[in-house]
C-alpha positions in Angstrom: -266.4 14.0 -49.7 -268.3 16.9 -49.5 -272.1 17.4 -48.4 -273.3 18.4 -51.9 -271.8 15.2 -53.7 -273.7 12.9 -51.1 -276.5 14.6 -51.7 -276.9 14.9 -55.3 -276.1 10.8 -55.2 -279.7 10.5 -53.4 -282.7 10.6 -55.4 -284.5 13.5 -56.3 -287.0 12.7 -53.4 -284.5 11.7 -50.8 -282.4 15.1 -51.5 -284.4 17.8 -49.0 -284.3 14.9 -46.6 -281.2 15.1 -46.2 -278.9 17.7 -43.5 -275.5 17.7 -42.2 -274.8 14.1 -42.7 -277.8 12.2 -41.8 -281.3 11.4 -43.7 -284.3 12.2 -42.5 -287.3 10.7 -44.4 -291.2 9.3 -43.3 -289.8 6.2 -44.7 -285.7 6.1 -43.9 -283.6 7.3 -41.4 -280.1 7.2 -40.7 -276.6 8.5 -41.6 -275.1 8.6 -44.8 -271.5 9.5 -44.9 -270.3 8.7 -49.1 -272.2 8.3 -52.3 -271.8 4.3 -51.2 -274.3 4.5 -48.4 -276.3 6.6 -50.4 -277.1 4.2 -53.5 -277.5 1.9 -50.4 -280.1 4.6 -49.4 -281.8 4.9 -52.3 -282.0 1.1 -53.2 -283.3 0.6 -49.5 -285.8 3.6 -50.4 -287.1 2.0 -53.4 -287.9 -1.4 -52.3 -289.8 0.4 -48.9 -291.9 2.7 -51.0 -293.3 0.1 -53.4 -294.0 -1.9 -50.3 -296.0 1.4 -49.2 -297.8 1.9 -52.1 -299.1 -1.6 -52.4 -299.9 -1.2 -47.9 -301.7 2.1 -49.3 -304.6 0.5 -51.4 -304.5 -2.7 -49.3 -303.6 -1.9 -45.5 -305.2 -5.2 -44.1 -304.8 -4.7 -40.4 -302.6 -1.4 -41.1 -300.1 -2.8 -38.8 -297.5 -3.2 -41.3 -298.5 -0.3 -43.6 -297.6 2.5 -40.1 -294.5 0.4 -39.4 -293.1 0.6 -42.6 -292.6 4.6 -41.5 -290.2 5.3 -38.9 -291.0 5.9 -35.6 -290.9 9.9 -35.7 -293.9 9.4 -38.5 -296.1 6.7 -37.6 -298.9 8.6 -36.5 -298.7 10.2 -39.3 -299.1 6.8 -41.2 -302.0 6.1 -38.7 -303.9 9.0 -39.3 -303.7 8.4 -43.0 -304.4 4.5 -42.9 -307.4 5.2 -40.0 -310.3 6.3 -42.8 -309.6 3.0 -45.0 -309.8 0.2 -41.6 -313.4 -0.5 -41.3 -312.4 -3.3 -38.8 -313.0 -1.6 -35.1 -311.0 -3.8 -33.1 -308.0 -3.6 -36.1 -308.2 0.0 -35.5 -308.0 0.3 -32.0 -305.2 -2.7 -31.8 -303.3 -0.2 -33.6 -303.7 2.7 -31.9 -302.4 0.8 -28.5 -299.3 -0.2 -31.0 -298.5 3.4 -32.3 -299.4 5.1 -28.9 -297.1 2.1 -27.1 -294.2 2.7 -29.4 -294.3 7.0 -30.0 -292.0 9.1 -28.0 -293.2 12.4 -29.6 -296.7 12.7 -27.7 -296.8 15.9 -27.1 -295.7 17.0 -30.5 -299.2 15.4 -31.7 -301.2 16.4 -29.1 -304.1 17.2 -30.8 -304.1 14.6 -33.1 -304.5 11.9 -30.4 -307.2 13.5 -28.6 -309.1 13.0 -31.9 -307.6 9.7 -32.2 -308.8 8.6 -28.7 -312.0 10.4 -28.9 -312.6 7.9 -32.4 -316.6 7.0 -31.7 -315.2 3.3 -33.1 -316.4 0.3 -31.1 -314.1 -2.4 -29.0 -312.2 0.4 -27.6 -310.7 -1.8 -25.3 -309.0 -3.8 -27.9 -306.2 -1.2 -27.6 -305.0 -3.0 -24.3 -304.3 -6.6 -23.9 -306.8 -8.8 -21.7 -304.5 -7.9 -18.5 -304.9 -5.1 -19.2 -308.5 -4.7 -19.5 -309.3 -6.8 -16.4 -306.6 -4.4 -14.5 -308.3 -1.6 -15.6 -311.6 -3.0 -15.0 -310.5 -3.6 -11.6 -309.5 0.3 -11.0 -312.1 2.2 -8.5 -314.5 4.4 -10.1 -312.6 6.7 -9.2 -308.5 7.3 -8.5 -305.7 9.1 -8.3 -302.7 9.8 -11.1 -299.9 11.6 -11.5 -297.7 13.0 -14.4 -294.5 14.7 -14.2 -293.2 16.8 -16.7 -290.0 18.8 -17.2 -289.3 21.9 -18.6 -291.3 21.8 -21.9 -294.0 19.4 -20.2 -297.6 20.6 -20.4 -299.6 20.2 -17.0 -302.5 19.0 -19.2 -301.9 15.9 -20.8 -302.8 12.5 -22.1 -300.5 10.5 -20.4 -301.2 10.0 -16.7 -299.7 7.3 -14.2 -301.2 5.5 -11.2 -297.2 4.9 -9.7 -295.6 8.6 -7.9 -292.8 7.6 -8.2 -292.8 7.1 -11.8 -294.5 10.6 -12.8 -291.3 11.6 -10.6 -289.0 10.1 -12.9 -290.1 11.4 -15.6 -290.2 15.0 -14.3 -286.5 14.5 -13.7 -285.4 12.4 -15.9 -283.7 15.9 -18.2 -283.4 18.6 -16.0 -282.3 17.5 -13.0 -284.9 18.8 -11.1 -284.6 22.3 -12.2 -288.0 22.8 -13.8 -289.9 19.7 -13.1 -293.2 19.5 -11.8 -295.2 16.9 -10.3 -299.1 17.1 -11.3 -301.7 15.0 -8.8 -305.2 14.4 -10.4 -308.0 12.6 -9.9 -309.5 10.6 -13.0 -312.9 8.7 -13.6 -312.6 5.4 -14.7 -315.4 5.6 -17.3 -313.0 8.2 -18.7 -310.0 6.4 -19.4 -309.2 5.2 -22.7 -307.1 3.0 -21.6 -304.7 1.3 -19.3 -301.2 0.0 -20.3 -298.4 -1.8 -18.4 -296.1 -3.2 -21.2 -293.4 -0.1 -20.1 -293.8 -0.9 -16.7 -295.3 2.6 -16.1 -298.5 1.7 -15.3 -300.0 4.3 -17.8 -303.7 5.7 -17.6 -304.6 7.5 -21.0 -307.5 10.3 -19.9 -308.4 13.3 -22.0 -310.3 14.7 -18.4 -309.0 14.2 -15.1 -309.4 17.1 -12.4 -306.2 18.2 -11.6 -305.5 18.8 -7.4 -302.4 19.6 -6.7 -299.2 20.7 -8.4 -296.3 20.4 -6.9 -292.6 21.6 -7.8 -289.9 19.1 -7.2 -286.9 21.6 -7.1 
């Protein structure tokens, strides 16, 4: 069945979403082969966008309203949703959620220094109570690392108090070949916050003073 028939089965909406096979939409992602899978598509579609819309004008705790979009989009869906939570500690539990659950950072760079530099109360709330107390319990001042790769950016959001994770990282897609190893030093009154639920013992910091960078070739 050819490419053109599969795509003129989606709807109207669905249609530029779709390339070489697969769909690619805020809302549904995923591979549609035969004008089966996509009525299945567009019957999915439907009954996720009216949830949306209804999320839209009544977000609650936006929880549901930026995991409704799939992962690629969420903070797209949290930037939209942010204006309409008046609830600080609502906000910032979902900005741990997004930030916990993105793997395209550095393609929103920007974006989340704004988000992070939000003058919203209960900050904090991002991070469960470990969390907090570990962070609490953090020197005023200490040392983090970050490895990136060949597309990495020395300055970052994303920092690590474990070596041998930033390592990993700076590895983990180019063997080596481009990866660099950044040591810093970060103030503790300037971290927004502190996660361990990926076992990476992650320090988010917009300003850290960078002393050392080292290449792991």
């Amino acid at each position: 069945m050819g490419a053109n028939t599969v795509r003129d089965a989606l709807l109207p909406e669905l249609q530029p979403r779709f390339a070489d096979g697969w769909l690619h939409h805020p809302l549904i992602v995923g591979e549609v082969r035969n004008c089966d899978e996509a009525n299945r598509a567009n019957d999915r579609y439907r009954t996720i966008k009216e949830r949306e819309r209804e999320l839209r004008t009544n977000p609650g705790d936006g929880l549901e309203y930026v995991f409704i979009h799939e992962r690629p989009y969420r903070f797209g869906a949290l930037q939209r949703i942010a204006p309409q939570l008046n609830n600080a500690i609502h906000y910032w539990k979902l900005v741990g959620e997004v930030w916990t659950d993105s793997e395209n950072i550095r393609q929103h760079f920007a974006g989340w220094q704004r988000v992070w530099s939000d003058s919203r109360s209960h900050k904090q709330e991002c991070m469960t109570p470990k969390e907090q107390v570990g962070l609490e319990g953090m020197p005023a001042f200490f040392p983090v690392w970050r490895g990136v790769g060949f597309r990495g950016q020395v300055r970052g959001l994303s920092w690590t108090v474990d070596r041998d994770i930033a390592v990993w990282y700076a590895q983990r897609y180019d063997h080596g070949r481009h990866s660099k190893l950044i040591h810093a030093e970060v103030r503790r009154r300037d971290v927004h916050a502190f996660f361990q639920g990926r076992r990476e013992s992650e320090i988010v910091a917009s300003h850290v003073r960078i002393l050392q960078i080292e290449s792991l070739r």
